[in-house]
C-alpha positions in Angstrom: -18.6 5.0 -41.8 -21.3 3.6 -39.8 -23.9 6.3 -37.6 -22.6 4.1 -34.3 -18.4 5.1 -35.5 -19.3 8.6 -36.6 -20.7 9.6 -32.8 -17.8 8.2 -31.6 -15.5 9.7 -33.8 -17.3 12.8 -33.2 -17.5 12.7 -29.6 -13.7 11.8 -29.5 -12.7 15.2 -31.8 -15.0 17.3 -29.2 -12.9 16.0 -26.1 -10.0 16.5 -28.2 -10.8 19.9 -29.5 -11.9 20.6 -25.6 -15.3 21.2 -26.5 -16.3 19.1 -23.5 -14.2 19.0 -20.2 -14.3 17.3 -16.9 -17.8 17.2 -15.2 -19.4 18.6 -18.3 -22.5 16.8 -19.1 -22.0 15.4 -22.4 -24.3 15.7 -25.1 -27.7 14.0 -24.4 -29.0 10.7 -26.3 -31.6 12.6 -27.8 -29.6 15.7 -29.2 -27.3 13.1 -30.7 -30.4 11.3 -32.3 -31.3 14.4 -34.1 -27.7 15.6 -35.1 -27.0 12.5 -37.0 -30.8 11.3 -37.9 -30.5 8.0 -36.5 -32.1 6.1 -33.7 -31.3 6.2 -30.1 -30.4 2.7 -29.8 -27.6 3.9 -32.5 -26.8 6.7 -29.9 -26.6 4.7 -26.3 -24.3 1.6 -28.6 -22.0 4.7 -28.8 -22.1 5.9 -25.9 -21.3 2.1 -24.5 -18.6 2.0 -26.3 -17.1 4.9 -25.0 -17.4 3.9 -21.4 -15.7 0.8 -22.3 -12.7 2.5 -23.4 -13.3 4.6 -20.1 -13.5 7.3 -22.3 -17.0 8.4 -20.6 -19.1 7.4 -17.8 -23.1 7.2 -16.5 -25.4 8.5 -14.3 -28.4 6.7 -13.8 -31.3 8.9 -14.7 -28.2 11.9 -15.3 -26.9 11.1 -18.2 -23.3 11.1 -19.6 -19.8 12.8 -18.2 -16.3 12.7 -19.4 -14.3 10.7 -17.4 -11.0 12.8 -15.7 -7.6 12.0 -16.7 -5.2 11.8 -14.3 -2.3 14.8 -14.6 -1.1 14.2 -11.4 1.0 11.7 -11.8 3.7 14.1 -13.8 3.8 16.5 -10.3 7.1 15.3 -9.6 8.1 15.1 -13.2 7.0 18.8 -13.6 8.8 20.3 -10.8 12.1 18.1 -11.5 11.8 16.0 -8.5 12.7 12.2 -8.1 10.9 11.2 -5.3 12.7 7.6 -3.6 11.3 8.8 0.1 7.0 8.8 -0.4 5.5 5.7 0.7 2.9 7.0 -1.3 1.4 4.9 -4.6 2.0 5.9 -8.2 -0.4 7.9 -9.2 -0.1 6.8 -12.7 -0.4 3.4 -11.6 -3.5 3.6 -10.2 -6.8 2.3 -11.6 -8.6 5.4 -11.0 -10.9 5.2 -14.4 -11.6 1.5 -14.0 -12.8 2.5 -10.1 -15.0 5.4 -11.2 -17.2 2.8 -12.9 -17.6 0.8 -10.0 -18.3 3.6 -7.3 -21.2 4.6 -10.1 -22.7 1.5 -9.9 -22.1 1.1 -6.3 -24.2 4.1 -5.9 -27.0 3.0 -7.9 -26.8 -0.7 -6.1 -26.6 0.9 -2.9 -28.2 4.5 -2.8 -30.4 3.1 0.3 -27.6 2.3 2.7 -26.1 5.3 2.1 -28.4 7.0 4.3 -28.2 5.0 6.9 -25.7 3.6 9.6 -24.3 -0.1 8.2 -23.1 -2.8 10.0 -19.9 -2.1 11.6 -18.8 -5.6 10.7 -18.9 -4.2 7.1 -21.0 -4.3 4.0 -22.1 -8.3 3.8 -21.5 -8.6 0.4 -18.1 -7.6 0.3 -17.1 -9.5 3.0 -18.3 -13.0 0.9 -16.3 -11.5 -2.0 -13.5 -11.0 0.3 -13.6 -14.9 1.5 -12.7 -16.3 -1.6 -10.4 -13.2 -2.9 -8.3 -13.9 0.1 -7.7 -17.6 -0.6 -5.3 -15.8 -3.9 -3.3 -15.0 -0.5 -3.7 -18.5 1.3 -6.0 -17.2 4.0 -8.5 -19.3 4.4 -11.7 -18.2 6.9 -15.4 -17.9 6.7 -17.5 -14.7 6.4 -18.0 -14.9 10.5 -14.1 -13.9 11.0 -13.8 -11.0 8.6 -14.0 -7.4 9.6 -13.8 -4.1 7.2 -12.5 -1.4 8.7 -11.4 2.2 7.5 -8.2 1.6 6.7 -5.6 -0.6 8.4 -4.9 2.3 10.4 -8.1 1.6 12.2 -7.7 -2.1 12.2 -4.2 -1.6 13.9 -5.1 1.4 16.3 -7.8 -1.1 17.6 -6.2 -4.1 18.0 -3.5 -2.6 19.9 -5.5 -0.4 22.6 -8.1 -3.7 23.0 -7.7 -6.2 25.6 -6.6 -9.8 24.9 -7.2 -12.9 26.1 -4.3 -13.9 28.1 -4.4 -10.8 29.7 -1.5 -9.0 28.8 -0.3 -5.3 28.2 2.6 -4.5 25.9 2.9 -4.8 22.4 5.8 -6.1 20.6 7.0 -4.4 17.5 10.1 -5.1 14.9 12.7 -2.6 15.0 12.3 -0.5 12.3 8.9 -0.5 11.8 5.5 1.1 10.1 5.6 4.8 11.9 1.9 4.6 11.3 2.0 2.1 14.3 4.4 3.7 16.3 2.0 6.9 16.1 -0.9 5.2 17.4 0.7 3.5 20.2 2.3 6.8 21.6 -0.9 8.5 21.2 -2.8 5.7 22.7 -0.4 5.7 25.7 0.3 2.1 25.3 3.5 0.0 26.0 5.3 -0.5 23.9 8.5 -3.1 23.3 10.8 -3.7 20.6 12.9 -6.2 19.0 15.9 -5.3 16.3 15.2 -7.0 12.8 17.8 -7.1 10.4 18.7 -7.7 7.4 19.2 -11.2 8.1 15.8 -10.8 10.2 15.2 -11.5 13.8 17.0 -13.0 16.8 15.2 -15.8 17.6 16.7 -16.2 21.2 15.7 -12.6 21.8 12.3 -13.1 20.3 11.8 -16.2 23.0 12.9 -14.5 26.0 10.9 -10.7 24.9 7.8 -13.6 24.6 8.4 -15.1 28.0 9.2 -12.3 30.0 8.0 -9.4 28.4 4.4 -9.6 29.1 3.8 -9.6 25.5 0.1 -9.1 24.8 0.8 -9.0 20.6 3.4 -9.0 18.4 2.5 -6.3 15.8 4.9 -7.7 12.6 5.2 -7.3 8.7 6.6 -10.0 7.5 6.2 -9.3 4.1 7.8 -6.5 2.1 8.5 -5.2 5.5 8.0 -1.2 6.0 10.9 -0.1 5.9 13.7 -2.4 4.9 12.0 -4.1 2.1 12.8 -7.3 3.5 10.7 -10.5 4.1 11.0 -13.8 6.0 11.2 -17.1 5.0 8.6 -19.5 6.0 10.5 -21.2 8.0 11.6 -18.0 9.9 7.1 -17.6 9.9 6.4 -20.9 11.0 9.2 -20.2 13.8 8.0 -17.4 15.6 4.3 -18.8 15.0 5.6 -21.5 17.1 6.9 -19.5 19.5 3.9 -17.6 19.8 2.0 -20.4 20.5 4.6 -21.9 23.9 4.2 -17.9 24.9 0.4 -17.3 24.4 1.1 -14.1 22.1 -1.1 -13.3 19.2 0.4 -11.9 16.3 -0.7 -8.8 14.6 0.1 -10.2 11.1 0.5 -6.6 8.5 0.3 -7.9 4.8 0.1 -4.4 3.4 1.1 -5.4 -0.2 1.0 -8.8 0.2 -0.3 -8.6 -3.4 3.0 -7.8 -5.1 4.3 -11.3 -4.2 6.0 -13.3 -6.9 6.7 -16.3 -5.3 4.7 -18.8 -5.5 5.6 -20.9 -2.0 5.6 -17.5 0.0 2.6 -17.6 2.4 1.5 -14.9 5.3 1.8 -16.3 9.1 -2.0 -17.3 8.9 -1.2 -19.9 6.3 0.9 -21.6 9.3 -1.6 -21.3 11.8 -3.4 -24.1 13.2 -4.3 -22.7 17.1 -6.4 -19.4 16.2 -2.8 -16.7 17.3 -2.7 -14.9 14.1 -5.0 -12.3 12.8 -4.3 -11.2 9.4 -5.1 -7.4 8.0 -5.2 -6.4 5.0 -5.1 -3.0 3.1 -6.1 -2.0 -0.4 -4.9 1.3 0.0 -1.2 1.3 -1.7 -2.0 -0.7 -4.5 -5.4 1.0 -5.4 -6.1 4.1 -3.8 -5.2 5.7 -0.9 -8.1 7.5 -0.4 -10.8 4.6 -0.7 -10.0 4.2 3.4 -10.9 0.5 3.0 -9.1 -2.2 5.0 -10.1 -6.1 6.4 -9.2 -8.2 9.4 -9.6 -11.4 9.7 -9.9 -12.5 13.7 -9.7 -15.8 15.2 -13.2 -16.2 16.8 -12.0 -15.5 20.6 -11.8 -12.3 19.6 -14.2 -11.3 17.5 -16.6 -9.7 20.5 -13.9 -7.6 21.6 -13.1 -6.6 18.2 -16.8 -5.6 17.8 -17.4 -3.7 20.5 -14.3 -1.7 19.7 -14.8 -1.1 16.3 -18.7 -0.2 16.5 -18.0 2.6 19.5 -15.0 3.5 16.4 -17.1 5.0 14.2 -20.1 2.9 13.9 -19.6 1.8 10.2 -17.0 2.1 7.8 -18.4 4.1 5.0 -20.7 2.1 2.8 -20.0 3.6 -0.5 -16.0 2.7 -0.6 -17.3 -0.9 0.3 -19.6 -1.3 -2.7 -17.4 0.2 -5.2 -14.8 -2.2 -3.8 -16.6 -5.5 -4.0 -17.7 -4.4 -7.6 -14.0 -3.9 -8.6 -12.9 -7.3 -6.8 -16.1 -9.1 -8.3 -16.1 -8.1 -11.6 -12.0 -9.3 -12.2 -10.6 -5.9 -12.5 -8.8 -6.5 -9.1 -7.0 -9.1 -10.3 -6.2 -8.0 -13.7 -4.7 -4.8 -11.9 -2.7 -7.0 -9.5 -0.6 -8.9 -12.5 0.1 -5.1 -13.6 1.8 -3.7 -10.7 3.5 -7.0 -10.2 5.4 -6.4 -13.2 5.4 -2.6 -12.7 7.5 -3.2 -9.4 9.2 -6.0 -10.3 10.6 -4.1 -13.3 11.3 -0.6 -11.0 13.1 -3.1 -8.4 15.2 -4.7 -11.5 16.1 -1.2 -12.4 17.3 -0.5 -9.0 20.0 -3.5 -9.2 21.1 -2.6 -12.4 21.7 1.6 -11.2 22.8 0.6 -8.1 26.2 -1.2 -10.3 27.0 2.2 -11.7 29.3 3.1 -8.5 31.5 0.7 -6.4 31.7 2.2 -3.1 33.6 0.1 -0.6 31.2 1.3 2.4 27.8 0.6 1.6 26.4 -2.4 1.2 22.5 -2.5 -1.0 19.6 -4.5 0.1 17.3 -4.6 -3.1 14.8 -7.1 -3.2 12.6 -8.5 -6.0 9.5 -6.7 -5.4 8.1 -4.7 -3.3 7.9 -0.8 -2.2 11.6 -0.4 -0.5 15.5 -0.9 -0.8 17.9 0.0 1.4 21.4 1.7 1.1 23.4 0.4 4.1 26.5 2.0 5.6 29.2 0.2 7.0 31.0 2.8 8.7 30.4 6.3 10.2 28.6 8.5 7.7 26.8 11.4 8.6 23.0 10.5 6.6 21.6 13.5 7.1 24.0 15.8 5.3 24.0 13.3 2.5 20.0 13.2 2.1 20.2 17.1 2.5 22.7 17.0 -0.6 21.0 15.0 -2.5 18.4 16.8 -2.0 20.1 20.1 -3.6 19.7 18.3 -6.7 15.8 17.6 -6.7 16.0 14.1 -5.5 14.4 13.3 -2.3 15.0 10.2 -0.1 14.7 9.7 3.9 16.5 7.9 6.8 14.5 5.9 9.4 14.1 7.8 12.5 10.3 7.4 12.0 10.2 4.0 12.0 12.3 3.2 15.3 11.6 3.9 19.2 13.9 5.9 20.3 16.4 3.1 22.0 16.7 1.9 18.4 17.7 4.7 16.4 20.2 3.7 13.4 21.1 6.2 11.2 23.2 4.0 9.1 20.6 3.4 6.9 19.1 5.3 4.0 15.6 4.2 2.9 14.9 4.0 -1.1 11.3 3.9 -1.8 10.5 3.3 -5.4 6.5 3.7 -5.1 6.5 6.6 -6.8 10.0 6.7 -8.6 9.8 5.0 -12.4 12.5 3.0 -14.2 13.4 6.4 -16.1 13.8 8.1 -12.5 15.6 5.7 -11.3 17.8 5.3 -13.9 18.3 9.0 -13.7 18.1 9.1 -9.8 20.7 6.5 -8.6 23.2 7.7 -10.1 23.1 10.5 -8.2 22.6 9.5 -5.1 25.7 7.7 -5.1 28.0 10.1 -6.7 26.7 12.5 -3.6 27.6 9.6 -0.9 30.8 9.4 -2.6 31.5 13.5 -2.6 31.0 12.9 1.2 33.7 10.0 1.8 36.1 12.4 -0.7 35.7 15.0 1.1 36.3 13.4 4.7 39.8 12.2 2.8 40.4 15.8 1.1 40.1 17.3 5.1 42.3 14.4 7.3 45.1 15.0 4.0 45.1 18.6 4.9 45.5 18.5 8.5 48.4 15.8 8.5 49.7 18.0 5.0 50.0 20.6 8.3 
């Protein structure tokens, strides 16, 4: 065995003995030199090798650390709790040793900026990487129309409290929608309408007259993987109410949250469509990398980019610099997109699982809505169910999932629908899971029977 295989087989038995933890400063080149009589070119080859295999990771002018391993991801598992109501990403999905690299080197790249106020526009650099990332989605733009902001949060809590062009003042939103954006409208006191979608998706006619007489200043949608009903549109359905848009002089708030899950090749946001500037398209990295890295972009037509700029500056100056770098590292060096074809197949294969589970039971009164991909299914009832005692007996048995009164206004309320989230639920817990749920919604039903039997028994 080589001096190069026996510091790395060394170093591995030490982390495995637990010899060295997490944020432990490992063993120095030179003490290594010296304990197995070899150079320190010898030593650092090791050492890269390591933080190839993410095992370890450097500090400029520090030295070496141990890189964490994630135990979080087996909370649920640990506590014996099937999750299907987070919105929440996998943990164990999450690239978080791959990104600890990059936020090291974005430190060492950019340990100047981070004492100082940025632009608010966002970090330059990221912003070019982000122009030719975001043709992967079929948005096209140049670096002059692209905004980073902390979080799509941001990005939506500004868009909707900023004036617009054709000088209107309510905001149109899809019935169920985001609560994130329901939030920030009522706490920004601003009006709000909606408009039911479906299962099929939207009434056009409806759509047309909210547009013409609603005094519709945006139209705040998701049209992909829609939060919650899992849903998306067609492109006709896209290129339909871009259309309408356009007679109506509305600009559509365009959410493509996971927008990177998509397996269909001829699926394209609204702001493929667009030819007249209506459509501004945002864009968060937070559910399918982490949630914490607060790291969002907009791209604006150019009408609005002063607006946008005045608002976001007086926000909060500059979206932290740090999250930036690291991020244009990760999308730069391919790691992005190698990470992207993962959770494709991770989700694709959960949502797979979910059809086949949700055969095991054949109850006449609920009808599924699973789609190929994507973060949410729903579980449908066709007649009078009460939800919440079924979620709260369901939950008896360690499985959590949720209904949608966050997601509507309150003139929209249906409680006919349970919500199945499968971010955080694997093919094991689903497999596990469904079953359950459904033998619960079925005990309810029996039950109602069991009761009406007895009273005409009397």
């Amino acid at each position: 065995m080589t001096k190069y295989n026996e510091i790395v087989k060394y170093i591995e038995n030490e982390i495995s003995n637990s010899n060295i933890k997490f944020g432990q400063k490992m063993p120095t080149i030179r003490e290594l030199s010296e304990k197995f009589q070899c150079s320190k070119v010898t030593v650092v080859r090791a050492y890269s090798e390591l933080q190839k295999n993410h095992i370890v990771y450097s500090i400029p002018q520090s030295g070496y650390y141990l890189v964490e391993k994630n135990n979080t991801a087996c909370e649920d598992l640990n506590t014996n709790i099937i999750n299907f109501s987070s919105v929440a990403p996998d943990e164990s999905v999450l690239p978080y040793q791959e990104f600890q690299h990059c936020l090291n080197q974005a430190i060492d790249i950019y340990k100047q900026s981070l004492f100082n106020y940025s632009d608010s526009k966002g970090l330059s650099n990221l912003i070019k990487v982000l122009t030719k990332h975001f043709q992967e989605y079929q948005v096209f733009c140049n670096t002059d129309n692209i905004f980073i902001t902390t979080g799509s949060q941001q990005a939506i809590n500004i868009l909707c409290a900023m004036p617009f062009p054709n000088g209107k003042n309510n905001v149109l939103v899809e019935q169920p929608t985001y609560n994130g954006a329901l939030k920030s409208l009522e706490l920004n006191n601003i009006s709000v309408i909606g408009i039911e979608r479906n299962f099929q998706g939207l009434d056009f006619d409806e759509l047309e007259r909210k547009f013409a007489n609603g005094n519709i200043k945006c139209f705040y949608t998701i049209p992909r993987f829609h939060n919650p009903l899992g849903t998306s549109y067609s492109n006709e359905d896209k290129k339909r109410i871009l259309k309408l848009a356009e007679k109506y002089d509305v600009y559509i708030i365009e959410d493509d949250y996971i927008g990177d899950l998509n397996i269909k090749n001829n699926s394209y946001p609204i702001y493929y469509h667009d030819v007249s500037s209506r459509v501004i398209y945002v864009k968060s990295f937070s559910k399918i990398l982490l949630p914490g890295l607060r790291v969002a972009a907009v791209v604006l037509p150019k009408i609005l980019i002063n607006t946008f700029t005045e608002y976001k500056k007086w926000s909060d100056l500059s979206t932290p610099v740090l999250s930036q770098g690291a991020l244009e590292i990760y999308i730069k060096s391919g790691m992005f997109k190698a990470h992207g074809k993962k959770i494709r197949n991770i989700y694709s294969q959960r949502m797979e699982a979910l059809k086949r589970s949700s055969l095991s039971s054949n109850i006449p009164y609920i009808k599924w809505h699973i789609p190929d991909t994507g973060f949410f299914a729903c579980i449908e009832f066709t007649n009078n169910v009460n939800s919440a005692h079924i979620i709260s007996s369901i939950k008896e048995r360690n499985i959590y999932v949720s209904d949608m009164k966050k997601n509507h206004l309150k003139d929209y309320l249906n409680d006919k629908i349970l919500k199945i989230s499968i971010s955080r639920a694997n093919v094991d817990n689903i497999k596990y899971g469904i079953p359950i749920i459904l033998d619960e919604i079925s005990k309810i039903k029996s039950h109602k029977k069991l009761i009406f039997k007895n009273i005409f028994d009397l």
